[in-house]
mmCIF file of the protein (N, C-alpha, C, O) and its ligand, coordinates in Angstrom:
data_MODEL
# 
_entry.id   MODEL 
# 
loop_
_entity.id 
_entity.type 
_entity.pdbx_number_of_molecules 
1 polymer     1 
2 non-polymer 1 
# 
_entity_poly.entity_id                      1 
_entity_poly.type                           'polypeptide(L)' 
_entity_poly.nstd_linkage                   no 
_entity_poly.nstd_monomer                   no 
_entity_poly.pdbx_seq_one_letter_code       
;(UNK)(UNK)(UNK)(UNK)(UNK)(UNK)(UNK)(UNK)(UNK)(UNK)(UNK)(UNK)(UNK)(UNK)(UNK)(UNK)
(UNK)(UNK)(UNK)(UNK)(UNK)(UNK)(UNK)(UNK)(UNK)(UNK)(UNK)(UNK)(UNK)(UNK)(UNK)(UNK)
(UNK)(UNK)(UNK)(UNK)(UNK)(UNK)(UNK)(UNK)(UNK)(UNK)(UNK)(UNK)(UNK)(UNK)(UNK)
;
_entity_poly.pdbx_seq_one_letter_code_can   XXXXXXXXXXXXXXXXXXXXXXXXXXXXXXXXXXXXXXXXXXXXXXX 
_entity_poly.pdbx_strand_id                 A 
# 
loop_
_entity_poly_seq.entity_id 
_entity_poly_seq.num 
_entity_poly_seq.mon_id 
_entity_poly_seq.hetero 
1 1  UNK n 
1 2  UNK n 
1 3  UNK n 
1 4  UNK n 
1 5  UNK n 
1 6  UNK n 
1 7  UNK n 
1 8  UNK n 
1 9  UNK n 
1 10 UNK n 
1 11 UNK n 
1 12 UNK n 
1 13 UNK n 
1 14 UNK n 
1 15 UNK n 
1 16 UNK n 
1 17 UNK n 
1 18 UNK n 
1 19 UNK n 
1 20 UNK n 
1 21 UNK n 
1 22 UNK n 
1 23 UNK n 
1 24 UNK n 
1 25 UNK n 
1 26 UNK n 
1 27 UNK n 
1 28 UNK n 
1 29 UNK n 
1 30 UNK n 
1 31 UNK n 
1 32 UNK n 
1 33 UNK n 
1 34 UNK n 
1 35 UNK n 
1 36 UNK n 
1 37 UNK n 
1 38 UNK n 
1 39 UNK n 
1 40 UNK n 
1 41 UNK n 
1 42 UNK n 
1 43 UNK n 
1 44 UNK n 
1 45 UNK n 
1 46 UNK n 
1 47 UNK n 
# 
loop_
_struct_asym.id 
_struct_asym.entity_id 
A 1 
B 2 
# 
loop_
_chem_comp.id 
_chem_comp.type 
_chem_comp.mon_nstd_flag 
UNK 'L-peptide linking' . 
ZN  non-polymer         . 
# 
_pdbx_entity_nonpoly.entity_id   2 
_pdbx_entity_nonpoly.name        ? 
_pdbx_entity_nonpoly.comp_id     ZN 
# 
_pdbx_nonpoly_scheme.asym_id         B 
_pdbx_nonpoly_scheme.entity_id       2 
_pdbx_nonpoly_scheme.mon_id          ZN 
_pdbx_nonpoly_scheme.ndb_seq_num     1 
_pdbx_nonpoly_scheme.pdb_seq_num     101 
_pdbx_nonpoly_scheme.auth_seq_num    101 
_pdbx_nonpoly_scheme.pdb_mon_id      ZN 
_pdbx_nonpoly_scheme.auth_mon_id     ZN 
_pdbx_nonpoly_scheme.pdb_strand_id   A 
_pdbx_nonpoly_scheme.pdb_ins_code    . 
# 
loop_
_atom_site.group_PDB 
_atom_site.id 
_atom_site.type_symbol 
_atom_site.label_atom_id 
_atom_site.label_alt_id 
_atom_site.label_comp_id 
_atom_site.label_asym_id 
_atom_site.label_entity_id 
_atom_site.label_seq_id 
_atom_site.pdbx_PDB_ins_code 
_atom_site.Cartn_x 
_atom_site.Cartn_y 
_atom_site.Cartn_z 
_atom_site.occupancy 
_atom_site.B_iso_or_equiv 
_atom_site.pdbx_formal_charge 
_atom_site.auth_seq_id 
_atom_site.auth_comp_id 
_atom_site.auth_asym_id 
_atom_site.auth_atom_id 
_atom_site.pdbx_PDB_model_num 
ATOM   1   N  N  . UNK A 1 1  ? 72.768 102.114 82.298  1.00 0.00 ? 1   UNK A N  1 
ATOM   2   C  CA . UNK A 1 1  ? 71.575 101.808 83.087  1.00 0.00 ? 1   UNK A CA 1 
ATOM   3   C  C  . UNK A 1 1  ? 71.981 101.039 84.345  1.00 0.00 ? 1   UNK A C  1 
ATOM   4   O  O  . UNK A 1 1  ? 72.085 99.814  84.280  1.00 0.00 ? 1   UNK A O  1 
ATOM   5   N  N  . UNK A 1 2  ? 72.187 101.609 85.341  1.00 0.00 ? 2   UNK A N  1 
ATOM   6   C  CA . UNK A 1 2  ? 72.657 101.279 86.526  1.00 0.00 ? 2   UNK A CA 1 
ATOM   7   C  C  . UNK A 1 2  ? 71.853 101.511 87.837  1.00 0.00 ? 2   UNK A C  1 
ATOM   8   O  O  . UNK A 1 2  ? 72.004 102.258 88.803  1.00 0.00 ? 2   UNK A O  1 
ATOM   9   N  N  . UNK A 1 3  ? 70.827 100.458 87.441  1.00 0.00 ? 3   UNK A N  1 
ATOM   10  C  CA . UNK A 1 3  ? 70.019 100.411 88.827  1.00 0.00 ? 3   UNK A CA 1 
ATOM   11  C  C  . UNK A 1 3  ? 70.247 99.781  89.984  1.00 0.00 ? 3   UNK A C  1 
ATOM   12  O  O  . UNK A 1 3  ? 70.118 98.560  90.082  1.00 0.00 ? 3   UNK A O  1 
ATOM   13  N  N  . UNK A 1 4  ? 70.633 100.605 91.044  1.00 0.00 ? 4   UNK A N  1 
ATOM   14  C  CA . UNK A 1 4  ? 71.333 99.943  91.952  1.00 0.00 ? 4   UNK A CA 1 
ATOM   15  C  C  . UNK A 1 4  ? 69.831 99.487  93.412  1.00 0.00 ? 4   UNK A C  1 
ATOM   16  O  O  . UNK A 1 4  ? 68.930 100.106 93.978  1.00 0.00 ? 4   UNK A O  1 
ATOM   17  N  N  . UNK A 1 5  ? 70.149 98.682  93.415  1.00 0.00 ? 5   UNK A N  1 
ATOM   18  C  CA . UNK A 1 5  ? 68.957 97.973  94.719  1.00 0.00 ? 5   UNK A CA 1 
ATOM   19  C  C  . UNK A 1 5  ? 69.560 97.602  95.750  1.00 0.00 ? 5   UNK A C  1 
ATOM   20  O  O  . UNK A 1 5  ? 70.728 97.242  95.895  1.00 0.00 ? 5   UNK A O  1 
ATOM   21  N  N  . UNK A 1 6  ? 68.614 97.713  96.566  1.00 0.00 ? 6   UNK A N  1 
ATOM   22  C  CA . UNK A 1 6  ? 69.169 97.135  98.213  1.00 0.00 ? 6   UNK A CA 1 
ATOM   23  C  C  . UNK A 1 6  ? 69.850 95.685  98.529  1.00 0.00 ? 6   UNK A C  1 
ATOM   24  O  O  . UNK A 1 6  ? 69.210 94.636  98.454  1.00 0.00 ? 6   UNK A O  1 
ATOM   25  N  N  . UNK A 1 7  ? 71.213 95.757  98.886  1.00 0.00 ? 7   UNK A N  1 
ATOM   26  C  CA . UNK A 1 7  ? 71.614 94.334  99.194  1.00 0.00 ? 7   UNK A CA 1 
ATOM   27  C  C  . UNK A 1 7  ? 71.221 93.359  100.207 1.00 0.00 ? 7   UNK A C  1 
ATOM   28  O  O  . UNK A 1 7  ? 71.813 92.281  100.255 1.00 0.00 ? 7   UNK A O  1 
ATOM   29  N  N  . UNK A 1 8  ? 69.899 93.746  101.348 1.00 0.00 ? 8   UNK A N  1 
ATOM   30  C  CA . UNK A 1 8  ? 69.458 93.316  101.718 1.00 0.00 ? 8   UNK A CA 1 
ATOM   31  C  C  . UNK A 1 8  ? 67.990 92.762  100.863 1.00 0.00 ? 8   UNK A C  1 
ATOM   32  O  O  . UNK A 1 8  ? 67.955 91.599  100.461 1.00 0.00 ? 8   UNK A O  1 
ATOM   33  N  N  . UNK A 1 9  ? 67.435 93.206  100.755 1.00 0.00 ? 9   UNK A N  1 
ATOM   34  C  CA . UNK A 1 9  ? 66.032 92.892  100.051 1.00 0.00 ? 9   UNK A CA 1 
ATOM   35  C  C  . UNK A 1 9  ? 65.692 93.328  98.400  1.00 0.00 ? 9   UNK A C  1 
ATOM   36  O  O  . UNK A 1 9  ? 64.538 93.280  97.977  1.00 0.00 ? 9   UNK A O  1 
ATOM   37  N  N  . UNK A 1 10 ? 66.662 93.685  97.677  1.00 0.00 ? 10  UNK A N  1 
ATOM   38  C  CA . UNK A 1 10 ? 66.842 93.441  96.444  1.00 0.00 ? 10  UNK A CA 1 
ATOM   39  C  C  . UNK A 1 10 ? 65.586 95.126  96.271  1.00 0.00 ? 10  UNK A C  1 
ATOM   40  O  O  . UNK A 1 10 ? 65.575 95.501  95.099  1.00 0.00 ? 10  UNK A O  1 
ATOM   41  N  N  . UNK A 1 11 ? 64.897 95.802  96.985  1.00 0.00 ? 11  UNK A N  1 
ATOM   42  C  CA . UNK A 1 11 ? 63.974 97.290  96.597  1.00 0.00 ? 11  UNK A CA 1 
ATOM   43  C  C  . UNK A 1 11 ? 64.823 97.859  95.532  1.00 0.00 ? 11  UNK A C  1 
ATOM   44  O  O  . UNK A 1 11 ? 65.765 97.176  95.131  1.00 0.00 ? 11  UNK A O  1 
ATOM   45  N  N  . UNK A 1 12 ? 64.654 98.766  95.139  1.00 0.00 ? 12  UNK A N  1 
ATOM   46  C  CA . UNK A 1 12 ? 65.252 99.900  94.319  1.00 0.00 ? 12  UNK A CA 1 
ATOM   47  C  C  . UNK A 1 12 ? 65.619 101.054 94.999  1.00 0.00 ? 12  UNK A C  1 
ATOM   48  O  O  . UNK A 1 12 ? 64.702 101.826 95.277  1.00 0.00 ? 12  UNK A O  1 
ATOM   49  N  N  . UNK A 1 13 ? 66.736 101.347 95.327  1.00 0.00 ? 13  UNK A N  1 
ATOM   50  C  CA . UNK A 1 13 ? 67.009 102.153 95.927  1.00 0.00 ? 13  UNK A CA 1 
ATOM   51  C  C  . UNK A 1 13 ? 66.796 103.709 95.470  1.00 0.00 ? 13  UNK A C  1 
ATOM   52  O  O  . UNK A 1 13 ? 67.022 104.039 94.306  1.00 0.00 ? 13  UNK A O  1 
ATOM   53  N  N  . UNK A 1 14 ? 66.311 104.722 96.532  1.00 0.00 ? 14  UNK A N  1 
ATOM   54  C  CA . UNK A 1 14 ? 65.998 106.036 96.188  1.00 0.00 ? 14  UNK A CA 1 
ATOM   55  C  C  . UNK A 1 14 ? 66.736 106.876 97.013  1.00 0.00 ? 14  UNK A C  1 
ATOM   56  O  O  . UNK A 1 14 ? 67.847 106.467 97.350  1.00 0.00 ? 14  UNK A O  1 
ATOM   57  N  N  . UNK A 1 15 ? 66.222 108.371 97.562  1.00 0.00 ? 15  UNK A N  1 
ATOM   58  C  CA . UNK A 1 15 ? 67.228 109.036 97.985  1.00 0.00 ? 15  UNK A CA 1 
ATOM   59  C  C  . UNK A 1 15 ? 67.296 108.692 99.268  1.00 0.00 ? 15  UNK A C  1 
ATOM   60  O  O  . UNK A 1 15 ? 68.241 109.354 99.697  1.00 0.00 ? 15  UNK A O  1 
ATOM   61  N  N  . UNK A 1 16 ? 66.742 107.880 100.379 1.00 0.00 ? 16  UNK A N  1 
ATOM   62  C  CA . UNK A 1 16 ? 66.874 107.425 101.218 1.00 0.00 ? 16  UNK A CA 1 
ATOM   63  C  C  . UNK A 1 16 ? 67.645 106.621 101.925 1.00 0.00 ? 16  UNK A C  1 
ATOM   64  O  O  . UNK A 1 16 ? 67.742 106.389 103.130 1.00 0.00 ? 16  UNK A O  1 
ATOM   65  N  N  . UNK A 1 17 ? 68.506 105.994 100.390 1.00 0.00 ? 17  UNK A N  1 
ATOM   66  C  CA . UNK A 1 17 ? 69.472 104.967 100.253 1.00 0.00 ? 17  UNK A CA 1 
ATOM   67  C  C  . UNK A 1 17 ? 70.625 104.668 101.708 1.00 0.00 ? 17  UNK A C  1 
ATOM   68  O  O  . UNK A 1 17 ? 71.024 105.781 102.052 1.00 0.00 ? 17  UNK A O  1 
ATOM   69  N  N  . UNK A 1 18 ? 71.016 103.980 102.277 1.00 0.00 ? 18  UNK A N  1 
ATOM   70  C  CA . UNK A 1 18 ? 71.979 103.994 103.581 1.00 0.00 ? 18  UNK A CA 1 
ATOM   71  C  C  . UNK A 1 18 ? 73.028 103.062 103.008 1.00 0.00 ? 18  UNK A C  1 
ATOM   72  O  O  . UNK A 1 18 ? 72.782 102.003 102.430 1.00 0.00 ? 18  UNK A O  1 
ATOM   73  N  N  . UNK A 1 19 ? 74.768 103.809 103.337 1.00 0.00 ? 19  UNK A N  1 
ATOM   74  C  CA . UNK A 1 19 ? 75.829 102.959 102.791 1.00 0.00 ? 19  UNK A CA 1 
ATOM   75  C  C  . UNK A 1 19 ? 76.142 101.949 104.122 1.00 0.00 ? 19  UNK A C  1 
ATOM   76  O  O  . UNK A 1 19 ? 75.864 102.333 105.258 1.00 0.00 ? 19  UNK A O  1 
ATOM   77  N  N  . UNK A 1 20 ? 76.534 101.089 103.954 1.00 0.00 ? 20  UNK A N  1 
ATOM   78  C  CA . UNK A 1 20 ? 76.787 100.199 105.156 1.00 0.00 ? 20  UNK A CA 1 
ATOM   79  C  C  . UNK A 1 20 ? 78.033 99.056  104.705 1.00 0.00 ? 20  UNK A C  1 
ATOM   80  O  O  . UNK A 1 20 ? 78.197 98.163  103.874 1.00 0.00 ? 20  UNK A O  1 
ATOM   81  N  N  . UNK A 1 21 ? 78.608 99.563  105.572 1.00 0.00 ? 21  UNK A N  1 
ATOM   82  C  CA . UNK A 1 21 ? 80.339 98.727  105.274 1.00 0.00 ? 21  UNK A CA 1 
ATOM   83  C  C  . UNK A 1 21 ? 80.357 97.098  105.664 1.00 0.00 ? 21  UNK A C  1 
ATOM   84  O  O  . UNK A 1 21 ? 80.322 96.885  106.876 1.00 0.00 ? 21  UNK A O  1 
ATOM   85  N  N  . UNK A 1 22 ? 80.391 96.312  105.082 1.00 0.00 ? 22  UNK A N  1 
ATOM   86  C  CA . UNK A 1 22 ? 80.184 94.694  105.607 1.00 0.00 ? 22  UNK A CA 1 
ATOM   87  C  C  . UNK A 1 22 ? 81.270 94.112  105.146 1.00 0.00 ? 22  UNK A C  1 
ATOM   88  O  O  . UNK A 1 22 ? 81.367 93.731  103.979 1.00 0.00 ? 22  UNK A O  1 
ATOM   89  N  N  . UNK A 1 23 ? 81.998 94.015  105.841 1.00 0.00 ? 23  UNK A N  1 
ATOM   90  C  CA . UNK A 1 23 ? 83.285 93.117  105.410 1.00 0.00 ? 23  UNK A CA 1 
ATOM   91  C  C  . UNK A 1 23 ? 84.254 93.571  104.503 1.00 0.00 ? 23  UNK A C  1 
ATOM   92  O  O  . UNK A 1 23 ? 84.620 93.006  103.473 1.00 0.00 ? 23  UNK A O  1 
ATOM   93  N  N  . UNK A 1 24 ? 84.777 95.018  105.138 1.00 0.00 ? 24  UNK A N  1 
ATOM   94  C  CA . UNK A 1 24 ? 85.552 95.955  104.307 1.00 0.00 ? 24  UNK A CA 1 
ATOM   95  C  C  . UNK A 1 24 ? 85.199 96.303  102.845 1.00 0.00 ? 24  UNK A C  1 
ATOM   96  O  O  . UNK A 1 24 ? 85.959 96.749  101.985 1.00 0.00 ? 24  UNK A O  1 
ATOM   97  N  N  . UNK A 1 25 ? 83.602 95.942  102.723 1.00 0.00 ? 25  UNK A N  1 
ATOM   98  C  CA . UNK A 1 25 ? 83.182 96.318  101.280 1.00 0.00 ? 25  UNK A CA 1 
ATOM   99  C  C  . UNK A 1 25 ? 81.855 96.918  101.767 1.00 0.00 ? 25  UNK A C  1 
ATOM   100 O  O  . UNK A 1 25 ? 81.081 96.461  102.609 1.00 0.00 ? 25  UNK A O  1 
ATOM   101 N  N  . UNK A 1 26 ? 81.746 98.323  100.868 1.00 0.00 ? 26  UNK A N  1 
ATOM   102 C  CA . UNK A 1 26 ? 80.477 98.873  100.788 1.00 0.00 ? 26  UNK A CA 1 
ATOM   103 C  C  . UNK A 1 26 ? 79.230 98.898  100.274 1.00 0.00 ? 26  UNK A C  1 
ATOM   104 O  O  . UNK A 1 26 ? 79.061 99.555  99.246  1.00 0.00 ? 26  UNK A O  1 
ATOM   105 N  N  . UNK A 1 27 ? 78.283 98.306  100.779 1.00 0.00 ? 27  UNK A N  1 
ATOM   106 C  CA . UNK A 1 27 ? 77.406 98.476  99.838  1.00 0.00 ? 27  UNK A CA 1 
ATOM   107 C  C  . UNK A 1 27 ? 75.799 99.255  100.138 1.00 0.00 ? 27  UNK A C  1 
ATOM   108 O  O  . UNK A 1 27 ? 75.871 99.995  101.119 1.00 0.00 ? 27  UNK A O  1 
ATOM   109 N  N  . UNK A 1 28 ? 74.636 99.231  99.601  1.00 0.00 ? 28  UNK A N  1 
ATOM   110 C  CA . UNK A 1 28 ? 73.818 100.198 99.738  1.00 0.00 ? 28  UNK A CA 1 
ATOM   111 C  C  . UNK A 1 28 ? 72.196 99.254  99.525  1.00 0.00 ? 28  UNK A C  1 
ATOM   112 O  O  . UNK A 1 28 ? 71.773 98.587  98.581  1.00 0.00 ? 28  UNK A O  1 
ATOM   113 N  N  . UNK A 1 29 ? 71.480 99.666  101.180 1.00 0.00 ? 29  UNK A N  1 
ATOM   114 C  CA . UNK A 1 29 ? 70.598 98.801  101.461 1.00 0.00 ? 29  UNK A CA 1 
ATOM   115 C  C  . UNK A 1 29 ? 69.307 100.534 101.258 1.00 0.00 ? 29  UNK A C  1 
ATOM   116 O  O  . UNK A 1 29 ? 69.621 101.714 101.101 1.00 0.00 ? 29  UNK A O  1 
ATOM   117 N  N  . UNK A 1 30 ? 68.043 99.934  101.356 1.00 0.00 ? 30  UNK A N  1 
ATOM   118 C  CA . UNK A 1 30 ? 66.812 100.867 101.434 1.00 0.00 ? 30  UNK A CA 1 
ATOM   119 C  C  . UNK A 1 30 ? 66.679 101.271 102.763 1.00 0.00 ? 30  UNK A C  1 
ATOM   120 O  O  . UNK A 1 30 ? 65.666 101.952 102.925 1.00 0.00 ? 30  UNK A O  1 
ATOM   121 N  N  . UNK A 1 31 ? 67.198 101.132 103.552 1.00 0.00 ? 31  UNK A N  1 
ATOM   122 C  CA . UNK A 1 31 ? 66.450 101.440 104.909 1.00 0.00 ? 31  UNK A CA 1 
ATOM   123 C  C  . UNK A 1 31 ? 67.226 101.420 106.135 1.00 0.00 ? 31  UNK A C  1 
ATOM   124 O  O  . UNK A 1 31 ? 68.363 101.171 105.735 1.00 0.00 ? 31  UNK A O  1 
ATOM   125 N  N  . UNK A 1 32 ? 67.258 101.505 107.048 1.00 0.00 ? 32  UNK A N  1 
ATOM   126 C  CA . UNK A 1 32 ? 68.263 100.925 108.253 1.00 0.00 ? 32  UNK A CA 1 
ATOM   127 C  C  . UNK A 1 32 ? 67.809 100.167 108.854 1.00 0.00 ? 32  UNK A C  1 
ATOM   128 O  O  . UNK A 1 32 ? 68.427 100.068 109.913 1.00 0.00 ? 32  UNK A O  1 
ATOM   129 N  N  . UNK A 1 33 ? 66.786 99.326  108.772 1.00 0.00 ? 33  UNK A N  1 
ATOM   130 C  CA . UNK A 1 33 ? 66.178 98.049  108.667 1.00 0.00 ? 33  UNK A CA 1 
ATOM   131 C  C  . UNK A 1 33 ? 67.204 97.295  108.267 1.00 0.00 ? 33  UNK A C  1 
ATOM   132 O  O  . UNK A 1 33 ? 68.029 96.778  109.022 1.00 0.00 ? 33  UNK A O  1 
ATOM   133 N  N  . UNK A 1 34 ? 67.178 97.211  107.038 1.00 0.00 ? 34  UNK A N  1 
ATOM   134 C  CA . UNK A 1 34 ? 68.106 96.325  106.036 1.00 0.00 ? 34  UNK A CA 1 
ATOM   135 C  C  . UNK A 1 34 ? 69.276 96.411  106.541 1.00 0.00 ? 34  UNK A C  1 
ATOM   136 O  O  . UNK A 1 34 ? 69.711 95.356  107.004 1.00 0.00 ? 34  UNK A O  1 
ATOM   137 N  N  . UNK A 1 35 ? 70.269 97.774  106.643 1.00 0.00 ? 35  UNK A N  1 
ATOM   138 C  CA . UNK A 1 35 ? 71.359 97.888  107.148 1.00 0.00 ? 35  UNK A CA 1 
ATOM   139 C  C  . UNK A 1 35 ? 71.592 96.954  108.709 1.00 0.00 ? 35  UNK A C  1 
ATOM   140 O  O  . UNK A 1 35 ? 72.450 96.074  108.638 1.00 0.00 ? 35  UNK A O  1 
ATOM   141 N  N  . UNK A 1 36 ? 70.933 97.105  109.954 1.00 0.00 ? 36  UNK A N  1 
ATOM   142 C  CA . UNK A 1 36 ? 70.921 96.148  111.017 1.00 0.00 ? 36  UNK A CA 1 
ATOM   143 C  C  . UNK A 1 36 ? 70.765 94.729  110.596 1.00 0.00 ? 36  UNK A C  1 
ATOM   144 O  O  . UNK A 1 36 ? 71.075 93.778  111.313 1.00 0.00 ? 36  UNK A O  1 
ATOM   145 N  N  . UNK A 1 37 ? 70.283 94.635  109.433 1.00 0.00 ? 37  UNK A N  1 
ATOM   146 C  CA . UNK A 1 37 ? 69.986 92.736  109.041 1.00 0.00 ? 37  UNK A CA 1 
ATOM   147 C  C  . UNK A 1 37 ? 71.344 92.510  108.893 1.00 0.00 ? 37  UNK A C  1 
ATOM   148 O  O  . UNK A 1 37 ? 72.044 91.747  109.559 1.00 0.00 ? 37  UNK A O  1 
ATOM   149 N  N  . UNK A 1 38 ? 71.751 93.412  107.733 1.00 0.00 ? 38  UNK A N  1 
ATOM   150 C  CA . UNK A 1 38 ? 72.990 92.967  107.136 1.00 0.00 ? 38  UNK A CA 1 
ATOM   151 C  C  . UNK A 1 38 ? 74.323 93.218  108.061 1.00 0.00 ? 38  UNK A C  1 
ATOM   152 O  O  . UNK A 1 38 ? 75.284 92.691  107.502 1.00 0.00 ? 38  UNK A O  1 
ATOM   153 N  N  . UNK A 1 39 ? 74.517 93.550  108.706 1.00 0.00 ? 39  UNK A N  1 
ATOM   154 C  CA . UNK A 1 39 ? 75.242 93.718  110.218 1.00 0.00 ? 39  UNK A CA 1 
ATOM   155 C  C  . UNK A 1 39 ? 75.590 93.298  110.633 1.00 0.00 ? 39  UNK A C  1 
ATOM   156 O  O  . UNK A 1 39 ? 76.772 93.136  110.936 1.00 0.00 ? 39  UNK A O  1 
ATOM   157 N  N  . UNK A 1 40 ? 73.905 92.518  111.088 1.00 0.00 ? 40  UNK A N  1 
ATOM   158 C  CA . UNK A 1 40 ? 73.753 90.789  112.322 1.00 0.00 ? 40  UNK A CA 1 
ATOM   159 C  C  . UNK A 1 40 ? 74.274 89.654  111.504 1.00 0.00 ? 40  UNK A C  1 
ATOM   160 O  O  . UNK A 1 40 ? 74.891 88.693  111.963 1.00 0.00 ? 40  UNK A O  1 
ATOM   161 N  N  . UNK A 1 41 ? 73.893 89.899  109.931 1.00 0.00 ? 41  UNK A N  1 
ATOM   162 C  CA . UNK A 1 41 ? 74.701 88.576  109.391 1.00 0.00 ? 41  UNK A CA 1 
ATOM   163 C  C  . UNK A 1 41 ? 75.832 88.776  108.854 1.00 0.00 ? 41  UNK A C  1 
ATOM   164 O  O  . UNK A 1 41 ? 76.090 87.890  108.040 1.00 0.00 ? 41  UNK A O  1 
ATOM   165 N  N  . UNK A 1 42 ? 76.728 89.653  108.964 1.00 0.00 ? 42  UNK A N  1 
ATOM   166 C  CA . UNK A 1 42 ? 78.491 89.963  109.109 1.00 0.00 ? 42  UNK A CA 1 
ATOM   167 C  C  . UNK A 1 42 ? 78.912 89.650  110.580 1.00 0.00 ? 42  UNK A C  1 
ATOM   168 O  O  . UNK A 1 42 ? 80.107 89.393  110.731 1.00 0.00 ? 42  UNK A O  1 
ATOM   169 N  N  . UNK A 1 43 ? 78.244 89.635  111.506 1.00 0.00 ? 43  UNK A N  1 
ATOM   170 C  CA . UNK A 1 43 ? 78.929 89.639  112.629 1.00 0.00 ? 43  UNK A CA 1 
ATOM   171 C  C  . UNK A 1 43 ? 78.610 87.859  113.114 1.00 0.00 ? 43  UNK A C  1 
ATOM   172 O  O  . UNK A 1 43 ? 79.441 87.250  113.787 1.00 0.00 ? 43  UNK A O  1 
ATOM   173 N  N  . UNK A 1 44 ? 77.127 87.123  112.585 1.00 0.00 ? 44  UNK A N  1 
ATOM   174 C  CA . UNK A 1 44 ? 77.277 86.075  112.426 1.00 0.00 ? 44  UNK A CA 1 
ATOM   175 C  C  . UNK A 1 44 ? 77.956 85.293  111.966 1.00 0.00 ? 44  UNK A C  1 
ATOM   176 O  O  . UNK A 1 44 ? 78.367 84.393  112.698 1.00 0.00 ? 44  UNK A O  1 
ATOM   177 N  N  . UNK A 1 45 ? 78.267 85.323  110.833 1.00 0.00 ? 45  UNK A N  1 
ATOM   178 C  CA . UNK A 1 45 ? 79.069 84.892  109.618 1.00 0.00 ? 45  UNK A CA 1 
ATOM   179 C  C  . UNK A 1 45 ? 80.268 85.249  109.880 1.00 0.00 ? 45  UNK A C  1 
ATOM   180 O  O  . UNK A 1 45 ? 80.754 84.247  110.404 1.00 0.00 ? 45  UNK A O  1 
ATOM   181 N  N  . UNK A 1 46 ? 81.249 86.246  109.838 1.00 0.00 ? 46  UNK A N  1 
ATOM   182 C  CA . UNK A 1 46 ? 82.482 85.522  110.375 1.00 0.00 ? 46  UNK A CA 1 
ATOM   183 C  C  . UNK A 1 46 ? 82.366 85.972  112.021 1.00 0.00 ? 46  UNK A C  1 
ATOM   184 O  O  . UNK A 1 46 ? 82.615 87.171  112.147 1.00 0.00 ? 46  UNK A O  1 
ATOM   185 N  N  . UNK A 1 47 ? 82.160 85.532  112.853 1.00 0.00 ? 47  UNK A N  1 
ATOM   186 C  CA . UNK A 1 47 ? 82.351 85.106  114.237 1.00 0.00 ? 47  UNK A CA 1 
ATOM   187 C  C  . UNK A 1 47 ? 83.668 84.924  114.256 1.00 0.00 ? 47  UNK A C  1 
ATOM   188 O  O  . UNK A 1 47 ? 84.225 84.551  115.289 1.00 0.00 ? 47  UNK A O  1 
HETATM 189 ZN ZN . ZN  B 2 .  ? 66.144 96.815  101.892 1.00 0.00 2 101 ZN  A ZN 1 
# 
């Protein structure tokens, strides 16, 4: 049972799902919403 959810906002991810690479690790947000959040705070975060 491997429900995988958005690492931005914790949704449940469906077939819409977007992979997005953050810090040489992949992971899988709902939207490309989420994906640009998580982005801005990799590129914040390590500066
Ligand atoms: Zn999301």
């Amino acid at each position: 049972m491997a429900t995988s959810t958005c690492a931005a906002c914790d949704y449940p991810l469906d077939d819409n799902r977007i992979s997005v690479k953050i810090g040489g690790k992949t992971v899988e947000v709902c939207c490309e919403e989420c994906a640009q959040k998580l982005r801005e705070a990799q590129a914040a975060g390590n500066g």
